[in-house]
C-alpha positions as CSV (number, residue, x, y, z in Angstrom):
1,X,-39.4,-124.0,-216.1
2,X,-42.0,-121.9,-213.6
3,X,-39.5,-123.2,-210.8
4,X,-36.5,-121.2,-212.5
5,X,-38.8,-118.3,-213.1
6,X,-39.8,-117.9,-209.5
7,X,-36.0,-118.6,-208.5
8,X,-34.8,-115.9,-210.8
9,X,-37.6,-113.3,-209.2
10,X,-36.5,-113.7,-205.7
11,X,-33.2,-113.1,-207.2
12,X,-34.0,-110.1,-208.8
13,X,-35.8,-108.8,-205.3
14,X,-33.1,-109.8,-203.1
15,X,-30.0,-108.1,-205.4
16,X,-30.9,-104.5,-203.7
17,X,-30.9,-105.4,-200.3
18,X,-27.8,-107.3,-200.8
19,X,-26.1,-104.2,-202.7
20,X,-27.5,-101.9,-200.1
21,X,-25.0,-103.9,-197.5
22,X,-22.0,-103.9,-199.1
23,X,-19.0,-102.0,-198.5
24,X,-16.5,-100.1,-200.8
25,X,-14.5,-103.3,-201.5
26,X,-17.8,-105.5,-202.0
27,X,-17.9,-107.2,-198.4
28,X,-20.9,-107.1,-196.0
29,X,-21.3,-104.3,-194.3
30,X,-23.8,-105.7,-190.6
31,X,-23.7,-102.2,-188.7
32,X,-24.7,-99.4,-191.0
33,X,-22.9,-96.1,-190.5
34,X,-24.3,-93.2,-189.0
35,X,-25.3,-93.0,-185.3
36,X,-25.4,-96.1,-183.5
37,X,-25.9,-95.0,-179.6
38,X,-27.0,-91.0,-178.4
39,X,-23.5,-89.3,-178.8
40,X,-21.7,-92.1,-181.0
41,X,-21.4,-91.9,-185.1
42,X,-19.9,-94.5,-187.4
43,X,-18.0,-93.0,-190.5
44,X,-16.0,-96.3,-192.3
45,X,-13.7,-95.9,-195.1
46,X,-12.4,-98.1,-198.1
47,X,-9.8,-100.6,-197.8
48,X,-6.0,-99.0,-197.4
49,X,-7.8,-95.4,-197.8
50,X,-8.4,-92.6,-195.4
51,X,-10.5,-89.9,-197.8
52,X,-14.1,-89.3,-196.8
53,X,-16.6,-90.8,-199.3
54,X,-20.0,-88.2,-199.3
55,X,-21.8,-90.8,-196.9
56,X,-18.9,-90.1,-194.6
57,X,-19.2,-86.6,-195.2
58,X,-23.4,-87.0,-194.3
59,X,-22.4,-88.6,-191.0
60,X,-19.8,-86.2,-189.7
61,X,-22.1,-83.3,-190.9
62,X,-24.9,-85.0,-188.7
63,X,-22.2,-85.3,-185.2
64,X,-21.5,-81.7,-186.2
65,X,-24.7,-80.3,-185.6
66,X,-25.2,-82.1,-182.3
67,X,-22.2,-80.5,-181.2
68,X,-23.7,-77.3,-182.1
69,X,-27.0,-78.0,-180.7
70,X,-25.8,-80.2,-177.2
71,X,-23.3,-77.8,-176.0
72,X,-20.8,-80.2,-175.5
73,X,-17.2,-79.2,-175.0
74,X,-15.2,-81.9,-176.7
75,X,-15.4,-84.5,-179.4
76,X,-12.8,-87.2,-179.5
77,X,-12.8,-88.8,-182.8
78,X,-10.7,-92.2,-182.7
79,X,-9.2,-94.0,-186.3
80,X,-9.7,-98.1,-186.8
81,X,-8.3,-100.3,-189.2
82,X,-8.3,-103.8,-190.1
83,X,-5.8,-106.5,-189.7
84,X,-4.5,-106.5,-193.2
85,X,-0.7,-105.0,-192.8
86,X,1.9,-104.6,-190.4
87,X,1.2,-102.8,-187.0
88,X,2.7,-99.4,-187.5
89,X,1.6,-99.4,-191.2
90,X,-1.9,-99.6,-189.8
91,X,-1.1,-97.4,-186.5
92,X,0.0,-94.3,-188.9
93,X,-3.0,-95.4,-191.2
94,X,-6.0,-94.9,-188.0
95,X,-4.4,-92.0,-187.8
96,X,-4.6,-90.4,-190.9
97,X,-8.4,-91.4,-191.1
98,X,-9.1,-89.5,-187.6
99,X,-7.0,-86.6,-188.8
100,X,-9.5,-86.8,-192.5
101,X,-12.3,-86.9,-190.0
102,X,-11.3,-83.9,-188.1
103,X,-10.5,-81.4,-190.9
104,X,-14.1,-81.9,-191.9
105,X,-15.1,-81.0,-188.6
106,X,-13.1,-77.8,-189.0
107,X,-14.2,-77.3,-192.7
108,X,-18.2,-77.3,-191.1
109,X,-17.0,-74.6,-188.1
110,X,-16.1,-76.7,-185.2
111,X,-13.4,-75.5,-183.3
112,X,-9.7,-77.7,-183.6
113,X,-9.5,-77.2,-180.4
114,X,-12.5,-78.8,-179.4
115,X,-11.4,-82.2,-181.4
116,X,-9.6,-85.0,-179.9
117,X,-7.9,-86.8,-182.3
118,X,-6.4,-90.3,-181.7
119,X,-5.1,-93.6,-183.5
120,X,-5.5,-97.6,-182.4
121,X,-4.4,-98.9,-185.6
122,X,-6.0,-102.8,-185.4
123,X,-5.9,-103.1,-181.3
124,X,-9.7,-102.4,-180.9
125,X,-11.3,-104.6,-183.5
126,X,-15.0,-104.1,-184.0
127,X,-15.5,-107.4,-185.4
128,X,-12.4,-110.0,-184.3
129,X,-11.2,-111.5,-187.2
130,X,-7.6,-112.9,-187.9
131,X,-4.6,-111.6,-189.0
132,X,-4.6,-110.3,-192.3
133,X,-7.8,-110.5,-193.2
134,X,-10.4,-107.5,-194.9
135,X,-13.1,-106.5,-192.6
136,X,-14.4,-103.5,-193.5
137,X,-16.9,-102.9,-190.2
138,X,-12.8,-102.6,-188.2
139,X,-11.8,-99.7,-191.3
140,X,-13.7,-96.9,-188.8
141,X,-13.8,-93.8,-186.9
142,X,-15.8,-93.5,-184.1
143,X,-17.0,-89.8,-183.4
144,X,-18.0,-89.4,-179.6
145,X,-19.6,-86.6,-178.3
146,X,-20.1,-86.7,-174.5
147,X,-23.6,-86.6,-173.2
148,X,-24.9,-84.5,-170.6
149,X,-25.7,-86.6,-167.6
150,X,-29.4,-86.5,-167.4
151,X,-30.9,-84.5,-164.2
152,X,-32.3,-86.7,-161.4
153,X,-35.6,-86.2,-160.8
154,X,-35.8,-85.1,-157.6
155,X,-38.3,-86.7,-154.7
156,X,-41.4,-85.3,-154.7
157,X,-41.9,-82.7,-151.7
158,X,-43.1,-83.8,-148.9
159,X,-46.4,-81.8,-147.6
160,X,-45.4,-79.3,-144.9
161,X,-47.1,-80.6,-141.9
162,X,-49.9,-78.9,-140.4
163,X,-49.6,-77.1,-137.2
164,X,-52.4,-77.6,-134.8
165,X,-54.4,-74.3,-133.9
166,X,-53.3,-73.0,-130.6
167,X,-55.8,-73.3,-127.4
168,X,-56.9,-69.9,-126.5
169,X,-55.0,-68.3,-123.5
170,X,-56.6,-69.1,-120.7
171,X,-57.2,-66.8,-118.0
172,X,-54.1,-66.1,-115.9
173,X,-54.1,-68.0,-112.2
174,X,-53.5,-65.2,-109.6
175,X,-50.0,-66.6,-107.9
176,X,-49.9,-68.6,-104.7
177,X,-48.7,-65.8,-102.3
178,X,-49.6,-62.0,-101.9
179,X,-47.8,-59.3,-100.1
180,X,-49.8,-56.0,-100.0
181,X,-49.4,-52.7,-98.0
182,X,-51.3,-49.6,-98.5
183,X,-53.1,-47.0,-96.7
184,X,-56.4,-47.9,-94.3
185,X,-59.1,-45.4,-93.0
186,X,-62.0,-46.1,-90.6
187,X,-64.4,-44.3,-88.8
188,X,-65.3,-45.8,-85.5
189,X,-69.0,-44.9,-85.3
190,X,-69.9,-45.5,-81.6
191,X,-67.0,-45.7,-78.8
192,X,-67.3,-46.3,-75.0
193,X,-64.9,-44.0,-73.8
194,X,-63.9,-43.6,-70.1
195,X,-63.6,-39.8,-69.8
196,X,-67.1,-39.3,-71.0
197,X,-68.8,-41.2,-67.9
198,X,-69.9,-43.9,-70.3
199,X,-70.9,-41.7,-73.0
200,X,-71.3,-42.9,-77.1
201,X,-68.7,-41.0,-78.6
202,X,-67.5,-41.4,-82.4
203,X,-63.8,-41.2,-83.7
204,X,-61.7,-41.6,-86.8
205,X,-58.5,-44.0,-87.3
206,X,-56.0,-43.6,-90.2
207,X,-52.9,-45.7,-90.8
208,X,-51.0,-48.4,-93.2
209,X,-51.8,-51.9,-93.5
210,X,-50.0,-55.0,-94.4
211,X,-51.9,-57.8,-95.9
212,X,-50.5,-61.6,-96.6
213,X,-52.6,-63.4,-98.9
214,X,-52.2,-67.9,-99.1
215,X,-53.7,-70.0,-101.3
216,X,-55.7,-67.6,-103.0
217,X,-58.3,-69.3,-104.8
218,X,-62.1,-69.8,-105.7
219,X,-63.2,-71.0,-102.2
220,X,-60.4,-71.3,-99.0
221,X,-58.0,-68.5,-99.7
222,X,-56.8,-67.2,-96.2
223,X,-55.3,-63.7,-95.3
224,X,-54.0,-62.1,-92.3
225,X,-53.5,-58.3,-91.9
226,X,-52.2,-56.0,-89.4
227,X,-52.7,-52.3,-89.5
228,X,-51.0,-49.9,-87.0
229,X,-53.2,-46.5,-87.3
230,X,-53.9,-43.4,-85.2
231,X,-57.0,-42.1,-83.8
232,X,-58.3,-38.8,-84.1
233,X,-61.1,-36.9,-83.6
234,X,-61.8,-38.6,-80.5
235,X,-61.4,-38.2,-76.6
236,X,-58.3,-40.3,-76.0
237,X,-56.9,-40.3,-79.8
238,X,-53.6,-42.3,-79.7
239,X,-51.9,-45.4,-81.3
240,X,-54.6,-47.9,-82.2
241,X,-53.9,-51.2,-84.0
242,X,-56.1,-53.7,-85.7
243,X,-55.0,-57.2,-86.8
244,X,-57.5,-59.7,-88.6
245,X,-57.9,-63.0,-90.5
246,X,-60.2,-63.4,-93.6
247,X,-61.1,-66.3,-95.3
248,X,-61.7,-65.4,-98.7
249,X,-63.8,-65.9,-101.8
250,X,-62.6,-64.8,-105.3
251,X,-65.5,-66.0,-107.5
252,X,-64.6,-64.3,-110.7
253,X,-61.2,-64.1,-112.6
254,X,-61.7,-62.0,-115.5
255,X,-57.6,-61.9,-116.4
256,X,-56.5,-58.3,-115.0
257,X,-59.7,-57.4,-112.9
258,X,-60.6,-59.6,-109.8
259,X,-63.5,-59.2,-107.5
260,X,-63.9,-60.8,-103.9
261,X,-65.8,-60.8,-100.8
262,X,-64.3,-61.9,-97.2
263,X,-65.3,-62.5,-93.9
264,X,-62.6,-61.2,-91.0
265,X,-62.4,-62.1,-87.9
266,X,-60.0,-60.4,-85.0
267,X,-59.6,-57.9,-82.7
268,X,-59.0,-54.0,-82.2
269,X,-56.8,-52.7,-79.8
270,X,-55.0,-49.6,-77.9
271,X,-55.7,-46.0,-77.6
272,X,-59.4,-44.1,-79.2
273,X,-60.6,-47.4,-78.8
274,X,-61.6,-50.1,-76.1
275,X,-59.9,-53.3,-76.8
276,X,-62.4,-56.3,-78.1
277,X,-63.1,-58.9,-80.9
278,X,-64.4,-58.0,-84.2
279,X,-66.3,-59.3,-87.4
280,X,-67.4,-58.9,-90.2
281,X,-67.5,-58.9,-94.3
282,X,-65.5,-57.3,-96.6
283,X,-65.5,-56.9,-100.5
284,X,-62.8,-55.4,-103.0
285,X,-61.3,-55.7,-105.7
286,X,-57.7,-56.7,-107.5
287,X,-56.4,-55.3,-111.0
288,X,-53.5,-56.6,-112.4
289,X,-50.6,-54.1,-113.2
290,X,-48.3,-56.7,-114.7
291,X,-47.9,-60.4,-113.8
292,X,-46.6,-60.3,-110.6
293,X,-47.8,-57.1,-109.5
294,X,-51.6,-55.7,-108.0
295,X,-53.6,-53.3,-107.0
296,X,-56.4,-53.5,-104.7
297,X,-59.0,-51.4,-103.6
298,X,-61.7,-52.6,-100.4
299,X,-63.9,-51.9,-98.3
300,X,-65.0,-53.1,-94.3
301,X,-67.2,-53.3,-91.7
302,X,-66.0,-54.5,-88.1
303,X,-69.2,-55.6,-85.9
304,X,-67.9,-54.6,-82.3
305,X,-69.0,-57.4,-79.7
306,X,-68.8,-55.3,-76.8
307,X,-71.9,-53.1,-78.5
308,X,-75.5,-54.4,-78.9
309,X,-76.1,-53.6,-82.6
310,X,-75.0,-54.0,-85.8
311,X,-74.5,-49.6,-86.5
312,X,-71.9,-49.1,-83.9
313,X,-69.3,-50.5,-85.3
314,X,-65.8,-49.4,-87.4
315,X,-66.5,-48.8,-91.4
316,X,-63.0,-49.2,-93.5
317,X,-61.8,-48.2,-96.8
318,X,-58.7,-49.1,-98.2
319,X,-56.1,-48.9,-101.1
320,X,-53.0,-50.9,-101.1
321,X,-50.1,-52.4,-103.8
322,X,-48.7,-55.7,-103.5
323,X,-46.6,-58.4,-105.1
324,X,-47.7,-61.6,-106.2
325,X,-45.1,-64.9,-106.3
């Protein structure tokens, strides 16, 4: 006896489940309707019927306001049956269920012609089964409801490299090779001079100049210049010309302003002078107008050897433009 009372409790549990799993017709029921998958619902009907049942009418309510709330375009709603009946009986009969299905859609504010409506009769079984027999998971509709392919995440940025801080300029290199010419004035401040018996005399020369600069640099830069200038103030004043080499020191570059000091060495010749060898320093300075062009500005002093000192000699000032390359 307590064996049959415990058997007829777990009956008495189990009868709701069981009845919870039935179908319309009393069979099993294994795939509940509703929503299966995102975008897919389930709505099954009674055996040879096609009317909605208010479950149905839950379900299809449910697909309609995804539609509403997805923005999808189109819902395609696609009538089962079983295999219970000839072919075309159950061909017109998927139909009429999708065509039940889609009038509710209507009825709830979907647009008809945003429904798809179509009919497999018993070609795509949900649950294979023979002919002629009553499965109620095949009496369906499937409601689809396209899903928006979901964005790709995109890769994350990549850092934007760092660009290295640029080396401050450095100061320009004056170029390999200067032409200048300008104008040159000296004053000749203790002459032998024929006509005065051997007499000191002093005389001024004036003229242009034309310089060639190589290899400028901070030690060995080399220069030759010839001048062509005319005394005056003299005894004999005439055509006078002057042609030295210098080798050059340029021990600052500060960009556009450039200081030197030389040391020439040649010889002064023609008329307002008597011809002889010369020395001496020089000192100046370059600016730079643009990159390939200068000004300079110096000043000379020739040491005559044909005179015992050092304050008979030629002073020189001069102001010339040239072209670096």
């Amino acid at each position: 006896m307590r064996y049959l009372l415990i058997g007829v409790s777990l009956l008495a549990l189990a009868a709701p489940v069981a009845q919870a799993q039935q179908s319309m017709d009393g069979s099993t029921m294994s795939t509940p309707p509703g929503q299966v998958v995102p975008g897919t619902f389930l709505v099954f009907f009674g055996f040879d019927r096609s009317d909605l049942t208010p479950e149905a009418q839950q379900v299809i309510a449910d697909a309609a306001r995804e539609y509403r709330s997805g923005g999808t375009a189109r819902i395609t709603v696609t009538g089962h049956t079983d295999t219970v009946g000839t072919e075309a009986y159950n061909q017109a009969l998927s139909e009429r269920r999708a065509e039940s299905v889609a009038a509710e859609f209507v009825r709830l504010g979907v647009p008809a012609g945003d429904i798809v409506t179509i009919g497999r009769g018993e070609s795509e079984l949900l649950v294979p089964t023979g002919d002629g027999v009553r499965e109620p998971q095949n009496r369906r509709v499937e409601i689809v409801l396209p899903q928006a392919p979901a964005a790709a995440t995109p890769p994350p940025a990549e850092p934007a490299p760092v660009e290295a801080a640029a080396p401050p300029p450095e100061p320009e290199e004056p170029g390999r090779f200067t032409f200048t010419l300008g104008g040159l004035y000296g004053h000749n401040f203790a002459e032998t001079d024929g006509e005065t018996g051997g007499d000191k005399t002093e005389n001024d020369l004036a003229g242009v100049e034309l310089t060639f600069d190589a290899l400028p640099a901070f030690l060995g830069g080399l220069s030759l210049k010839q001048a062509v200038l005319g005394s005056f103030n003299g005894v004999d004043d005439g055509l006078t010309g002057r042609t030295v080499a210098s080798l050059n020191l340029m021990p600052l570059n500060l960009v556009v302003f450039r200081p030197f000091l030389s040391a020439n060495f040649g010889g002064v010749y023609g008329e307002g002078v008597q011809d002889g060898l010369v020395a001496g320093p020089e000192i100046g300075f370059d600016i730079g107008i643009t990159e390939s062009t200068v000004l300079r500005a110096k000043a000379a002093y020739d040491f005559q050897f044909r005179n015992p000192t050092w304050d008979e000699g030629i002073a020189w000032a001069g102001l010339n433009f040239g072209f670096r390359f």
